[in-house]
C-alpha positions as CSV (number, residue, x, y, z in Angstrom):
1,X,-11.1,4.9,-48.3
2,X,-10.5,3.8,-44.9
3,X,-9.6,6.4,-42.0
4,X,-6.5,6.5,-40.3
5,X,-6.8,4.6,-36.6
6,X,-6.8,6.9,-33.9
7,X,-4.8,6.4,-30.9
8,X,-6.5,6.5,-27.5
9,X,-5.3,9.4,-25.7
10,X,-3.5,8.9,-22.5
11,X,-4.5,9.4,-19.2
12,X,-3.8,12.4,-17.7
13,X,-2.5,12.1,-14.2
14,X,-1.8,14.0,-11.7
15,X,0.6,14.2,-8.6
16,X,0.3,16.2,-6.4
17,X,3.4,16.7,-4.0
18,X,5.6,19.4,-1.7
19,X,8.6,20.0,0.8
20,X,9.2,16.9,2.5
21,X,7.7,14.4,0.5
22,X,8.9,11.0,0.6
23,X,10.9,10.1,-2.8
24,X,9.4,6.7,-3.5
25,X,5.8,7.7,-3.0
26,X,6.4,10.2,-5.7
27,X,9.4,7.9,-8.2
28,X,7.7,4.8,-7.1
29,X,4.4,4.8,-9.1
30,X,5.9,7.7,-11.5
31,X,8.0,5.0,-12.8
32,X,5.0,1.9,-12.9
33,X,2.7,4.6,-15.0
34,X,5.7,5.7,-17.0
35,X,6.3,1.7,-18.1
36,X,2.7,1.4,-18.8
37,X,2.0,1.3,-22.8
38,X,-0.9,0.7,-25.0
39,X,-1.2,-1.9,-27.8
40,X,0.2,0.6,-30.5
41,X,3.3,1.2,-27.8
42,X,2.3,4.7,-27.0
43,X,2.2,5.6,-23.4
44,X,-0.9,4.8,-21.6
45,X,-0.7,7.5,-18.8
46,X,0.8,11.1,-19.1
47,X,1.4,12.0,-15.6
48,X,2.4,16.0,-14.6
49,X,4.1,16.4,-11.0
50,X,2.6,19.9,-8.9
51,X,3.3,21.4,-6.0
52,X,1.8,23.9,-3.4
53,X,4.5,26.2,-5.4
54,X,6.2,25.6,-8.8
55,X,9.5,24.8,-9.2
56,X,12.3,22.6,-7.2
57,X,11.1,21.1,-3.6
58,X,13.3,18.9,-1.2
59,X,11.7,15.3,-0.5
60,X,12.8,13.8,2.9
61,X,16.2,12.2,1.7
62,X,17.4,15.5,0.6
63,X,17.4,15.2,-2.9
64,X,15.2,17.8,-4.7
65,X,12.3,17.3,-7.4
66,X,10.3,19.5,-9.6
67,X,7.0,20.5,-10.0
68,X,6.2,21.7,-13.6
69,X,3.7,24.0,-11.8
70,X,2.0,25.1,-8.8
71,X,-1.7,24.4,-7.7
72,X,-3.0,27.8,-8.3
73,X,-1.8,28.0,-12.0
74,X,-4.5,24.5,-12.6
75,X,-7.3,26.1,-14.6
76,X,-10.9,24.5,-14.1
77,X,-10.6,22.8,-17.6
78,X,-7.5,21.4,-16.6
79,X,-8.8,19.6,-13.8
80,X,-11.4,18.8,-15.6
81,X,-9.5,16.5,-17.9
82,X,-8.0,14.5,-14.8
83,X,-8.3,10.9,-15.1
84,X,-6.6,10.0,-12.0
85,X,-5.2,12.6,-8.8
86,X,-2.4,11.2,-6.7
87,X,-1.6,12.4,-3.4
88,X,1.6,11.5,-2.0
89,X,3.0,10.8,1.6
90,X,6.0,12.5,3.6
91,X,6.5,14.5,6.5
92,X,5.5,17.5,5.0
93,X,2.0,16.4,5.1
94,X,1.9,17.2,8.5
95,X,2.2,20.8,7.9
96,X,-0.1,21.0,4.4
97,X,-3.2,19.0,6.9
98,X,-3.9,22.5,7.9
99,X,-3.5,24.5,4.9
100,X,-6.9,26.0,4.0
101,X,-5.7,26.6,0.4
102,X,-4.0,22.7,-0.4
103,X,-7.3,21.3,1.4
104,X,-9.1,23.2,-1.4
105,X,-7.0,22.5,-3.9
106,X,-7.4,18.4,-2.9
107,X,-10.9,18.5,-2.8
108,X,-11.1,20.7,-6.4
109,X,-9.3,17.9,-8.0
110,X,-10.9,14.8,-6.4
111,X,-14.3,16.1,-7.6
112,X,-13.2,16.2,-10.8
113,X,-10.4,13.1,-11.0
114,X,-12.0,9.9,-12.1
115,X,-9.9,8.2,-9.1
116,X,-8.4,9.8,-6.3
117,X,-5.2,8.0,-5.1
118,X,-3.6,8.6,-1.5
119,X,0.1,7.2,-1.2
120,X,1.0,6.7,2.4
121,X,0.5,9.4,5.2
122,X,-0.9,11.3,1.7
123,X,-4.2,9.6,3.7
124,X,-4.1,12.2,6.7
125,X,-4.4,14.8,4.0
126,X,-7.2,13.4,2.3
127,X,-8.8,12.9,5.7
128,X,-8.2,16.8,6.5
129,X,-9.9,17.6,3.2
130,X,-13.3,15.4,4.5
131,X,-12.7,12.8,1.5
132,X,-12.3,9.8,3.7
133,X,-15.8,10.4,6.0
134,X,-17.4,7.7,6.5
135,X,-15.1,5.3,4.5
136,X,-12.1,2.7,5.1
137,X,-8.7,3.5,4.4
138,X,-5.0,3.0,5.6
139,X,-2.0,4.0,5.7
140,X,1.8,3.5,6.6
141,X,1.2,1.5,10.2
142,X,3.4,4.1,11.9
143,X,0.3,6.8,11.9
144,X,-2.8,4.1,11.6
145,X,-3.4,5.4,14.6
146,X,-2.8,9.1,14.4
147,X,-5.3,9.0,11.2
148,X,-7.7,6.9,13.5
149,X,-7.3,9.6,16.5
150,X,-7.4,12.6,14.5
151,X,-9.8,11.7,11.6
152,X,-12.6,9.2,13.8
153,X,-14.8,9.2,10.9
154,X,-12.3,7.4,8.8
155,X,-12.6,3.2,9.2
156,X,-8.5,2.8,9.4
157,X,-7.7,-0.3,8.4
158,X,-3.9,-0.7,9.3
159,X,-3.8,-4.2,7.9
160,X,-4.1,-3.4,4.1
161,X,-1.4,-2.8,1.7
162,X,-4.1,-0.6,-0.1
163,X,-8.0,0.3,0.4
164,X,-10.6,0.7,-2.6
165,X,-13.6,2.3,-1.6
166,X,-15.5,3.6,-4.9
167,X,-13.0,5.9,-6.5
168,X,-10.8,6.6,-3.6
169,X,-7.8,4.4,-3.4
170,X,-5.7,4.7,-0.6
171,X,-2.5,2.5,0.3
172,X,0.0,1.5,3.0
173,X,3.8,3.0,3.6
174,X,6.5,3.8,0.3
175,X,6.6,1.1,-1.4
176,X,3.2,0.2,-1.0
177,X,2.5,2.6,-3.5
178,X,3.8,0.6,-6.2
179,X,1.2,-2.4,-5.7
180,X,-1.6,0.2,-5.9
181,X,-0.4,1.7,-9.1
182,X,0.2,-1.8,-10.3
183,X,-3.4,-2.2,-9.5
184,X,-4.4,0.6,-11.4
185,X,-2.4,-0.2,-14.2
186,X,-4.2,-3.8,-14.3
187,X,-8.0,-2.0,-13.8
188,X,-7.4,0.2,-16.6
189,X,-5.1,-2.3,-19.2
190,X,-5.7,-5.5,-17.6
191,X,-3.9,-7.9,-15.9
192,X,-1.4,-9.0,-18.3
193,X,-0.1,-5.8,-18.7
194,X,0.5,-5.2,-15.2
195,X,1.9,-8.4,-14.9
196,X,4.9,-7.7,-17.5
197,X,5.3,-4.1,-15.6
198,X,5.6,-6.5,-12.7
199,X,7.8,-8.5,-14.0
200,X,10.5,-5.9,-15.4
201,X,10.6,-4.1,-12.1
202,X,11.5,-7.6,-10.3
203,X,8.0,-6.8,-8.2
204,X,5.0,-9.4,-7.4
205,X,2.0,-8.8,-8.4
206,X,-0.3,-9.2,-5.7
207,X,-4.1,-8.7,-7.1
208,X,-6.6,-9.1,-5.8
209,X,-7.3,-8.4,-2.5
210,X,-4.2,-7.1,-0.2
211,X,-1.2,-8.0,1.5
212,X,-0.3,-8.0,5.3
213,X,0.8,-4.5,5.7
214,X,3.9,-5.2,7.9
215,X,5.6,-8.5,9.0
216,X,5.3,-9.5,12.7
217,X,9.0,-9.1,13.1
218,X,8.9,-5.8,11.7
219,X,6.3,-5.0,14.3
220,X,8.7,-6.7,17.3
221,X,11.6,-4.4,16.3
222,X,9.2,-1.7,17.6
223,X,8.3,-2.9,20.7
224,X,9.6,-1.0,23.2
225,X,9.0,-2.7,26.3
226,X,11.9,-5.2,26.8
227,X,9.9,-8.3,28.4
228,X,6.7,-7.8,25.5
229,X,9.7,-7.5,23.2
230,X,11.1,-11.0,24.2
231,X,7.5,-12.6,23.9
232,X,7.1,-11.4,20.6
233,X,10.5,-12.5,19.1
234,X,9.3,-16.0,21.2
235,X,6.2,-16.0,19.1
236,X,8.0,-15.4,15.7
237,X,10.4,-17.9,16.8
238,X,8.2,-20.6,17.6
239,X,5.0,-20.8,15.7
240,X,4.5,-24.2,16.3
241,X,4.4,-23.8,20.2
242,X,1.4,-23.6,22.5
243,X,1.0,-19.8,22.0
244,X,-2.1,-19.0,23.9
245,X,-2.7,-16.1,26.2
246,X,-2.3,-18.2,29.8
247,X,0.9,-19.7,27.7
248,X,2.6,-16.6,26.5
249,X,1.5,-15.3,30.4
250,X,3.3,-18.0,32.1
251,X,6.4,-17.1,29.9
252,X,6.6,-13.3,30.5
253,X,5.7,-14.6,34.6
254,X,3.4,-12.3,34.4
255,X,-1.1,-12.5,35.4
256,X,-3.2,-13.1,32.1
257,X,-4.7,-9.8,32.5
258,X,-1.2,-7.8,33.2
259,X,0.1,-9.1,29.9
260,X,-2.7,-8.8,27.8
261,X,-3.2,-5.4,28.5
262,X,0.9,-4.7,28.6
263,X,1.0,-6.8,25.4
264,X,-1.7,-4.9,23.5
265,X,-0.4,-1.4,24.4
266,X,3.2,-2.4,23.1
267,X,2.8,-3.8,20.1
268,X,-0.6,-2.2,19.6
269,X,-2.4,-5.2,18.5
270,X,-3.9,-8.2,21.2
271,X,-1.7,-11.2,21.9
272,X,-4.0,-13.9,19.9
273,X,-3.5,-11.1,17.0
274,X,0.1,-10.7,16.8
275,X,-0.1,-14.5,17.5
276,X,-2.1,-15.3,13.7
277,X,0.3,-12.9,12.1
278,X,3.4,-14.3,12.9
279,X,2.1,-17.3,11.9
280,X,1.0,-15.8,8.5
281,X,4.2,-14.7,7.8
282,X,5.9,-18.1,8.7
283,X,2.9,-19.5,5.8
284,X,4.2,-17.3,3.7
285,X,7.6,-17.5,3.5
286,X,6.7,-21.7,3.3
287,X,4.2,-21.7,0.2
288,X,6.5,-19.4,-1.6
289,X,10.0,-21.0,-0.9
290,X,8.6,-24.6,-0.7
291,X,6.3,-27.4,-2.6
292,X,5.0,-29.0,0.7
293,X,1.1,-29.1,0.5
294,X,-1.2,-26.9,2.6
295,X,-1.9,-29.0,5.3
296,X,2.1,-29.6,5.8
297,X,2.4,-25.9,5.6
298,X,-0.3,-25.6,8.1
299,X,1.2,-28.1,10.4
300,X,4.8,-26.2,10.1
301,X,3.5,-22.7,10.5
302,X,0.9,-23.4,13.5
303,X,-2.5,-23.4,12.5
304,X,-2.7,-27.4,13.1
305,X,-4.8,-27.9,9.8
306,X,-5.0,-26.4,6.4
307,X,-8.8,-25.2,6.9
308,X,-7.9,-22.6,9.8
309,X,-4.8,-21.6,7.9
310,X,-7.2,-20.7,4.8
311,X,-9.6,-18.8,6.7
312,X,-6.7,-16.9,8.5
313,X,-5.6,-15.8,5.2
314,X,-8.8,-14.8,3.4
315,X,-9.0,-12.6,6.2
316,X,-6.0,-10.9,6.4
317,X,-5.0,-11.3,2.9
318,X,-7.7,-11.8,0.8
319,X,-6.9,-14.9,-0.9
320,X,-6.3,-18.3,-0.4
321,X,-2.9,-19.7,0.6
322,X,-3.3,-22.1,-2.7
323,X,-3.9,-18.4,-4.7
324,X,-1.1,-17.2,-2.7
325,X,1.3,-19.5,-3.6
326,X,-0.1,-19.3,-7.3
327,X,0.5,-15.7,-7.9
328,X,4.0,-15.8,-6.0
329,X,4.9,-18.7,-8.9
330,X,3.8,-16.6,-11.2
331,X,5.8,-13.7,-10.6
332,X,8.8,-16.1,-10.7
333,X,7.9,-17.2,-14.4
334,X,10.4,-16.2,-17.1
335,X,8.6,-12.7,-19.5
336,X,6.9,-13.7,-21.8
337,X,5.5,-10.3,-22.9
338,X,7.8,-7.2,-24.3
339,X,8.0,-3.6,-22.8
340,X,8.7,-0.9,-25.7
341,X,11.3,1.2,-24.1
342,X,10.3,3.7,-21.7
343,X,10.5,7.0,-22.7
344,X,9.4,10.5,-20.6
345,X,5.8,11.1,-20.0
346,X,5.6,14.4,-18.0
347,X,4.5,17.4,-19.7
């Protein structure tokens, strides 16, 4: 007589969060593990939400959550059965970077977690607990460069929507959070099933390798100085145009070495940078809206020929503008594979 089959257990996860967190680093991939299922249809993940304190907490929009229970009621054996620990981002992780007992807690639960997960400025606290030494991470662009001043051992990478380095994950700002749970979702069930996830949330799934954290115009709007300000919407403007340094000089009237040091220290990357991105973006937007080959999108978006447009892209991106556009089709595709309804996973 045959035994019954099994089902696998789910994977415990666990969030950790506190006053001031941002809403969508915690809702965002609560909701991605919470449409995850296995072939039988039972969840994949069971996911538990904790706090420095148990019990209700204001995130940053003012609405309140709750965590089921507090760090110091986590037993050794609890943490033990961790598959993967989530940290999440907000203002209150300015605050918890120098609490001696979170920091413990943090480290406690990444020794034991399969994965540990940073969402956002969750980074500065993993940095402040020593888990980032010597490794590259990110983080929401806004404090790349505090987590670079504050943390110099960390590699800051303020390019990435998110960072793998062995089991650490770490990702870019909010919503950013989603495409790295997506990405777990697809290491632990596999692609397809990310991809459905994908699909019923109206996202893109961008696997592998990661996106272009923010858009050049994004990164104008927060250019203070008015005349770098005016060269930068110039650049995103006009791709096309002769966009060198002694160019972009001679439109700001200003000395190559003036506005290259002005430049960098207002939008806080180097002209020639800024320069590749904008042109990125316009790539982008092309292969995605349009069926004009790469060399035409090339031509349109700058780079004068489809070769320095692919490197550009590998490098930024990590894929090519052909894979790009590929994946970006993908997501547009009609679903093909069924989500059982979602039900409530947190214990």
């Amino acid at each position: 007589m045959k035994k019954p089959r099994t089902s696998p257990t789910p994977r415990r996860v666990l969030m950790l969060a506190y006053e001031d967190a941002q809403i969508l680093d915690v809702t965002g991939p609560f909701q991605i593990f919470a449409a995850a299922v296995m072939r039988d249809g039972m969840p994949a993940y069971e996911i538990e939400l904790v706090a420095p304190e148990a019990g209700a907490f204001r995130t940053t929009c003012g609405l309140d959550l709750t965590a089921t229970r507090g760090i110091d009621d986590m037993t050794a054996e609890e943490l033990a059965r961790i598959d993967s620990f989530l940290v999440v981002g907000g203002q209150g992780s300015r605050l918890l970077a120098g609490d001696a007992r979170v920091l413990d807690f943090i480290r406690r639960a990444s020794a034991k977690a399969r994965r540990t997960v940073s969402i956002c400025t969750g980074a500065l606290l993993l940095a402040a607990a020593g888990l980032l030494d010597g490794k590259r991470a990110t983080t929401h662009w806004a404090y790349a460069p505090q987590l670079r001043r504050n943390f110099p051992e960390v590699e800051v990478d303020d390019d990435a929507i998110y960072v793998r380095q062995g089991n650490i994950w770490t990702s870019a700002g909010v919503t950013a959070g989603m495409d790295l749970a997506l990405a777990l979702v697809e290491e632990d069930l596999g692609r397809e099933t990310a991809l459905a996830i994908a699909r019923h949330l109206v996202m893109f799934l961008m696997r592998p390798g990661g996106q272009s954290q923010f858009s050049a115009q994004l990164a104008a709007q927060s250019v203070a100085d008015e005349g770098i300000a005016r060269v930068c919407a110039y650049i995103v403007e006009n791709p096309r145009a002769d966009l060198s340094v002694p160019a972009l000089a001679a439109h700001a009237h200003m000395s190559e070495r003036t506005f290259a040091r002005r430049f960098t220290a207002a939008a806080n990357v180097p002209p020639a940078l800024f320069v590749e991105r904008a042109r990125l973006d316009e790539a982008r937007r092309r292969l995605i809206d349009g069926a004009g080959s790469i060399e035409a999108v090339a031509y349109d978006a700058g780079f004068g020929g489809g070769e320095r447009m692919r490197r550009a892209f590998i490098r930024h991106l990590g894929v090519t503008p052909n894979r790009y556009r590929e994946r970006f089709q993908t997501a547009k595709r009609p679903i093909t594979l069924t989500l059982t309804a979602e039900r409530p996973h947190a214990s």
